[in-house]
Structure formats: C-alpha cells, structure tokens
C-alpha positions as CSV (number, residue, x, y, z in Angstrom):
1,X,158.0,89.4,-32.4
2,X,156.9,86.5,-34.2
3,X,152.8,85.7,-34.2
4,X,153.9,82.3,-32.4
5,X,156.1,83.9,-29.8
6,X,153.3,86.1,-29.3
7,X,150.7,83.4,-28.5
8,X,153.4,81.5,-26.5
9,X,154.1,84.7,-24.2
10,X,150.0,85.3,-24.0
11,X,149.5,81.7,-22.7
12,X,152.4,81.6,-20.3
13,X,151.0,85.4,-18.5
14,X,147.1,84.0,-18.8
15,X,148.5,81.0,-17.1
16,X,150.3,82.5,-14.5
17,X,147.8,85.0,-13.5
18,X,144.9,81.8,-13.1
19,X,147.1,79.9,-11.8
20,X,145.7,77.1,-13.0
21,X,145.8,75.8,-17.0
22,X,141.8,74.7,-17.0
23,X,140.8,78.3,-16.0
24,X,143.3,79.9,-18.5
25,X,142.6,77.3,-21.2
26,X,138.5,78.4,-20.8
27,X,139.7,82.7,-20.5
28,X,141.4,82.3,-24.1
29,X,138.9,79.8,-25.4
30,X,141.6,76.7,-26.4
31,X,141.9,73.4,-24.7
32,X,143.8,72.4,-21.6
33,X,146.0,70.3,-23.9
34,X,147.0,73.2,-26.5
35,X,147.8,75.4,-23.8
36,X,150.0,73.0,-22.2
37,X,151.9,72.6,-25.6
38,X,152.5,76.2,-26.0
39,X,153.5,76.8,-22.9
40,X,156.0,73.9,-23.2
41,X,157.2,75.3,-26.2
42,X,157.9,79.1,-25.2
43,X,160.3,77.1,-21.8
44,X,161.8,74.9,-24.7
45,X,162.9,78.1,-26.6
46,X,164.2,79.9,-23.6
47,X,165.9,76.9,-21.8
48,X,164.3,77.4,-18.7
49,X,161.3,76.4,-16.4
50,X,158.7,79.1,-16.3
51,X,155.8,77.1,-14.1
52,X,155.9,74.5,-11.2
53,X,153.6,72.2,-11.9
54,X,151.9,69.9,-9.2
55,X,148.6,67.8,-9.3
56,X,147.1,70.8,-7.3
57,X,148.7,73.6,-8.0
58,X,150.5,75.7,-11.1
59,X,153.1,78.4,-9.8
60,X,155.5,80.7,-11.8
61,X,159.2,79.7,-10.9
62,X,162.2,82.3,-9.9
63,X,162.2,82.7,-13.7
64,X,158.6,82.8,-14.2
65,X,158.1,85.3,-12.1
66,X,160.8,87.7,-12.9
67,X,159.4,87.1,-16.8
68,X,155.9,87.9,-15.7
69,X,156.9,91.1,-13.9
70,X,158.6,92.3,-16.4
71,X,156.5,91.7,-19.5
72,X,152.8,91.9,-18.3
73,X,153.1,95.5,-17.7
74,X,153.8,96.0,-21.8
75,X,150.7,93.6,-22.3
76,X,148.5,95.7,-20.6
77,X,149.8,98.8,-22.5
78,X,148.4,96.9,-25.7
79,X,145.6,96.2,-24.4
80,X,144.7,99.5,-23.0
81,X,145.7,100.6,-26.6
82,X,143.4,98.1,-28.5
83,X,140.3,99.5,-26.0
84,X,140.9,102.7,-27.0
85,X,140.8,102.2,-30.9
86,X,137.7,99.9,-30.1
87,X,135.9,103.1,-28.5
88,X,136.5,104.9,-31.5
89,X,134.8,102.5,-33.3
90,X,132.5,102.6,-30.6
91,X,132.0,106.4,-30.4
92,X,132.3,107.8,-34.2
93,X,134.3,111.0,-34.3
94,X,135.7,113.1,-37.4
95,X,134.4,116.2,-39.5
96,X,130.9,116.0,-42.0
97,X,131.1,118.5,-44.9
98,X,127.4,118.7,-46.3
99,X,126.4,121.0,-48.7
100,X,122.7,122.0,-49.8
101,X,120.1,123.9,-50.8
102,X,118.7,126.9,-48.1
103,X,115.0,125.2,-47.4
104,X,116.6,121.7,-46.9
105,X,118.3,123.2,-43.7
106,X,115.0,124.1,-42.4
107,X,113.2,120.8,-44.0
108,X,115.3,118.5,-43.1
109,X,118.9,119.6,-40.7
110,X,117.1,121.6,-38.1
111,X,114.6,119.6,-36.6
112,X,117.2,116.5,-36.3
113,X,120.5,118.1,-36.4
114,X,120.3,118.8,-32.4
115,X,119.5,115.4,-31.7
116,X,122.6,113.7,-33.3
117,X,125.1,116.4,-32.2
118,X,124.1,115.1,-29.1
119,X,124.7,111.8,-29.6
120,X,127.8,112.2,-31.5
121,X,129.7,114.6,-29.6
122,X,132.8,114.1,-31.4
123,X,131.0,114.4,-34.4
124,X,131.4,118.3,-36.0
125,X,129.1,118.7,-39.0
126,X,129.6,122.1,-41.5
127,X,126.5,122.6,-44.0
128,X,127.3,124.8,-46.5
129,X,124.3,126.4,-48.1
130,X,124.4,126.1,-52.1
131,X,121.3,126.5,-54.4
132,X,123.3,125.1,-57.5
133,X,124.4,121.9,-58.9
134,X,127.8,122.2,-56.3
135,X,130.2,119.2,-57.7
136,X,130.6,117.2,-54.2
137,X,133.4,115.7,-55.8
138,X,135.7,118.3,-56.9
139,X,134.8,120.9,-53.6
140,X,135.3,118.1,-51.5
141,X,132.0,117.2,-49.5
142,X,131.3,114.5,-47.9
143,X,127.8,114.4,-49.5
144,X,124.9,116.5,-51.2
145,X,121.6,117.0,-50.8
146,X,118.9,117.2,-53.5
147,X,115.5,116.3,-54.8
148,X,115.2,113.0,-55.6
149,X,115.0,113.8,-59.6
150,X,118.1,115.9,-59.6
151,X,120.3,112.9,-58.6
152,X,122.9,111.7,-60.7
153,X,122.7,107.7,-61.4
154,X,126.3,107.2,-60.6
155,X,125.8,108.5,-56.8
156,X,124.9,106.7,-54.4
157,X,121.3,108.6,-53.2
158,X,120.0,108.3,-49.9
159,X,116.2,109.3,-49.1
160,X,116.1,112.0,-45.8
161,X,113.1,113.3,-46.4
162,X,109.4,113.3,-47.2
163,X,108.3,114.1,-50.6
164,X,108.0,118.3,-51.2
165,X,105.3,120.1,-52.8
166,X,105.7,123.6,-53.9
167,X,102.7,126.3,-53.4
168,X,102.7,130.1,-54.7
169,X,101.7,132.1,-52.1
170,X,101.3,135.7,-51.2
171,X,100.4,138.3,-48.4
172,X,96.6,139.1,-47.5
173,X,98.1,142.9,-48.3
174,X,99.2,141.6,-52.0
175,X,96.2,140.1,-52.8
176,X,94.1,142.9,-51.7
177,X,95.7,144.9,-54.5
178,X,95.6,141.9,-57.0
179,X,93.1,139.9,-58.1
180,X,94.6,136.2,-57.6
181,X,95.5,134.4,-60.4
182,X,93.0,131.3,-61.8
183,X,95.5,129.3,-64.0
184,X,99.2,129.3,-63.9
185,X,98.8,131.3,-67.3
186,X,97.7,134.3,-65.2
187,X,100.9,134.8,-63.4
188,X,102.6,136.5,-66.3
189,X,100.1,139.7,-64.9
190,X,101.7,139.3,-61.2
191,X,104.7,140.8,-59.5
192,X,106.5,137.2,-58.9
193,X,109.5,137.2,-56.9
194,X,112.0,135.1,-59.2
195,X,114.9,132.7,-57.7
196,X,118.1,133.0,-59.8
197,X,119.9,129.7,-60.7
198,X,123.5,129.7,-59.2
199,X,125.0,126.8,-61.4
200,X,123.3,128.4,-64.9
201,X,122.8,132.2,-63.8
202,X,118.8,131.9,-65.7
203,X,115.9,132.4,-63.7
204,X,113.7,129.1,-62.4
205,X,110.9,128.2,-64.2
206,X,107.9,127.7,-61.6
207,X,106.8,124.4,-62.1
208,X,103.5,123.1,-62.4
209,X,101.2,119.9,-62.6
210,X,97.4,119.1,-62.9
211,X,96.3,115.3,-63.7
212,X,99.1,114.3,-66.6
213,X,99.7,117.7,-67.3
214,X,102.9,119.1,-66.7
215,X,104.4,122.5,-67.5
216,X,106.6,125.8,-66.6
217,X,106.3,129.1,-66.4
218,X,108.3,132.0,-66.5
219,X,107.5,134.4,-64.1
220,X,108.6,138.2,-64.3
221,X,108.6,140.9,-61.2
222,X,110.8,143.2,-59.9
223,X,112.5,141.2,-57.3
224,X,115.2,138.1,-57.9
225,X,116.5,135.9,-54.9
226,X,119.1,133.8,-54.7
227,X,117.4,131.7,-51.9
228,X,114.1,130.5,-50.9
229,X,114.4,131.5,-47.2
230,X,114.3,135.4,-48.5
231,X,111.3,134.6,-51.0
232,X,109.6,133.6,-48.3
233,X,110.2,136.9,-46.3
234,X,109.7,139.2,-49.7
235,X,106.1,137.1,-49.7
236,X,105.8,138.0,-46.1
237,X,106.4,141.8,-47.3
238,X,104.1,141.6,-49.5
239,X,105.9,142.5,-52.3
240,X,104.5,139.7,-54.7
241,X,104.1,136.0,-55.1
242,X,106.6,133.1,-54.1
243,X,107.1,129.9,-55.5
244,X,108.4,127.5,-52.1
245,X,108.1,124.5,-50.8
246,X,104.8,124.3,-48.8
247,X,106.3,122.7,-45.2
248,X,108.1,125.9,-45.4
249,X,105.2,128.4,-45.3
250,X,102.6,126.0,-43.9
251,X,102.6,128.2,-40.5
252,X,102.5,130.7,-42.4
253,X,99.2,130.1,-44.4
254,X,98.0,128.8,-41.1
255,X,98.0,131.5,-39.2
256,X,96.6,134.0,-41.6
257,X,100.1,135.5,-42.7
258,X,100.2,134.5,-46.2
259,X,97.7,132.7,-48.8
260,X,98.1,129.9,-51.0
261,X,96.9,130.6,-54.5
262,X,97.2,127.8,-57.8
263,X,96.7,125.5,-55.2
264,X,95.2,122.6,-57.6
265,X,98.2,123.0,-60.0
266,X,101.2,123.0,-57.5
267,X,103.8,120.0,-58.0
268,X,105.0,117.1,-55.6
269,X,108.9,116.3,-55.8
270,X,110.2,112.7,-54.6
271,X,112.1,114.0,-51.6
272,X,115.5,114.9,-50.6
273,X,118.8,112.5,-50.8
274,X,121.4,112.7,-49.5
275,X,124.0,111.7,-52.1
276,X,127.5,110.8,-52.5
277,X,130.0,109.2,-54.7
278,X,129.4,105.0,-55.2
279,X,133.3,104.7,-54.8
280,X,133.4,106.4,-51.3
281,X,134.3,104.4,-48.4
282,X,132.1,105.9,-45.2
283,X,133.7,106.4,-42.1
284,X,132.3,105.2,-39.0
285,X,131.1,109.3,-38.5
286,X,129.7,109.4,-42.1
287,X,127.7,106.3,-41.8
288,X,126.6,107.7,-38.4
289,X,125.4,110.5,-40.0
290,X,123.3,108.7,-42.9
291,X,121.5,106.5,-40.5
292,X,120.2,109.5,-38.3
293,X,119.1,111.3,-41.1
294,X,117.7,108.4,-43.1
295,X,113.8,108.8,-44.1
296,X,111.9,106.4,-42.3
297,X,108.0,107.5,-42.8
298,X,106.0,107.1,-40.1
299,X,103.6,103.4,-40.6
C-alpha cells in the first residue's frame, strides 16, 4: 500500500467513525478542507461513493459501510501493534552483561542493584566478577567497571561511585603479637596478605600518599588472594594485614573487629566508572541501567 492510499483509507475510517469531517479533521490534526480532499480522492480512485453527505449529517453509504467493516478491523491490528512496540520503549527489557572487580559489587551493585530490578522487571543483569584488565570488547560486555584512573581514553566512562580510599588494617589479635607499623617502610617486617594481579599474574603494589608524596610498596606474607572480599576475611582471621578499600571494612573498624593502621599515608582513588566502548549504541535497557547507577553526590 502506497503512503497516499494509506492516508486516504485513514481519513475515510476517522471520518466515518465521527461522523462528522470537523471532529475527524481536529482527531488527526489537519483541516476540514484537506480531509475533504482526501477523502474525495480515495472515492475518485475506487469509482464509488463512500459518504453521504448532508448540511447536518456525514454517513457511510452501502459501500462505505461494507469498506469500513471490512478494513477497520486490520487498522486496529496496527495499531494494537504500534502500542505494543511503544511499551517496549516504554518498559526497557533485554540482558546487561557487567563485569567487575569483587569490592565494586559490594561498593557500588548491592545497595542499588535491588532497587532497579524492581523497576525494570524485564531487565536481567549478570555481573561477572573479574579483578583484571577483562577486554569488554572482545568477551562481549556490555560495560566495565573501574577506578577512574584505570580508564582507557577511547571509552566512554561513566562516574557510579564516590571516590575510594584504601586503609591497611588488621585484627586486635594481630596486633597484639605485632607491634604496628609507623611508616609504610615498616610493612616489609609484617605478615601482609598480598592480592595477585589476574591480567599480569605479579603481586599489587600497596599504594601510598602523604602530601605530594606518592609511592609503593611491596609487601611479602604467607598468604596471596585473588580478591579483596577474602583479604578482608584473612584480616578478620587475623592472619596479617590487608590493603582494601576503607567503605569495605568501615563496620569493621567500627565495631572493634579490625584496626586501621598507616592511616595518614593511605590513598584516595577518583571513583568507579562504568565504561564502555564510544562506538556503542545503548539500548533503551543499557541506558536504563547507566542512569540508575549514575553518581550523583549528595548537595
């Protein structure tokens, strides 16, 4: 069907079902005139009158009738059709593949990740938990998650969370045995519990800062991690010191469980992105998803 055979049918049903060409003229937004021209023109290309026309009154004829019986049904299929794609568009559905380091599912997914699964029921969300450099691109995720410094300039970075500062802390028990350390120097005399680099294999550097000063340390024990979470537990344990992000053990060292030690030296981090290729075109679900979890800090 031709785009003018289309609008001719349209203003022939509107017409009929208003009886009346000012009411159906106003319900598709055109003037009295223009309707009457299309209409004229659909009868013209059949050969047959479709309305009665009085001063008063506008009625389908024989033909009319058996034309508007026959085709409105199909009309209202369409637009049932077109609703339904609108509430899509309306209601953002599809599948969110996230991946990210262990702490930013406690930092950032958990306390917010309840709130839009309920607002996004047909929204399904899978995190996978990766402490390396994870190429979004070639594992195919939807996006990444990061510190803001660890970002690469041709992604498109989104800010989800606060800045992080790191804290070593240990166990009341650990530090009963230990003298605590002064200066990050002293570490190298500690059990540390050391967190080993998927993407390289080394072992992280603890990272510290004091004024302009910024440096690393490596830290020997006889426990290696591969995820915060379990540092935090070993610290727990009292099997050494941890270097984590302090939101993550600020209950913790509140209620007496562990203690923070170096505390003038430890390091703030611009906070996590979420980042994802600049060439990516977001679905209505993915841009969903980056508005709820955008970082808006509190004023």
């Amino acid at each position: 069907m031709r785009r003018d055979e289309f609008t001719e049918i349209r203003a022939f049903l509107e017409v009929a079902r208003q009886r009346s060409f000012t009411r159906a003229a106003a319900k598709l937004g055109v003037t009295r005139s223009a309707l009457s021209h299309t209409v004229n023109a659909l009868e013209a290309r059949l050969g047959v009158r479709l309305l009665s026309r009085t001063t008063r009154d506008v009625a389908p004829t024989v033909a009319g009738e058996r034309l508007f019986e026959s085709i409105q049904p199909h009309f209202e299929s369409i637009a049932a059709g077109i609703s339904a794609i609108s509430a899509l568009r309306d209601r953002p559905s599809g599948n969110i593949r996230v991946v990210c380091p262990d702490d930013a599912v406690e930092l950032v997914f958990r306390r917010r990740l309840p709130v839009f699964l309920q607002d996004f029921p047909d929204i399904t969300v899978e995190i996978i938990v990766d402490n390396g450099f994870t190429n979004i691109v070639e594992r195919q995720f939807d996006a990444g998650v990061r510190l803001g410094e660890a970002v690469a300039r041709d992604m498109v970075a989104v800010r989800i969370g606060p800045d992080v500062s790191y804290s070593v802390v240990a166990s009341p028990a650990y530090l009963e045995r230990r003298a605590p350390p002064a200066i990050p120097q002293d570490l190298t005399d500690h059990n540390c519990i050391n967190l080993r680099l998927p993407s390289s294999g080394g072992l992280y550097a603890w990272e510290f800062e004091r004024g302009d000063r910024e440096f690393s340390v490596r830290v020997d024990g006889q426990l290696t991690l591969s995820n915060i979470a379990s540092a935090v537990d070993a610290a727990l344990d009292g099997i050494g010191l941890a270097y984590v992000p302090t939101d993550l053990v600020l209950q913790h060292v509140e209620h007496g469980r562990l203690r923070r030690v170096l505390s003038e030296w430890g390091p703030t981090f611009r906070g996590y992105h979420l980042y994802y290729p600049s060439r990516r075109n977001p679905s209505p679900a993915f841009s969903a998803f980056v508005d709820a979890f955008r970082y808006r800090p509190r004023e």
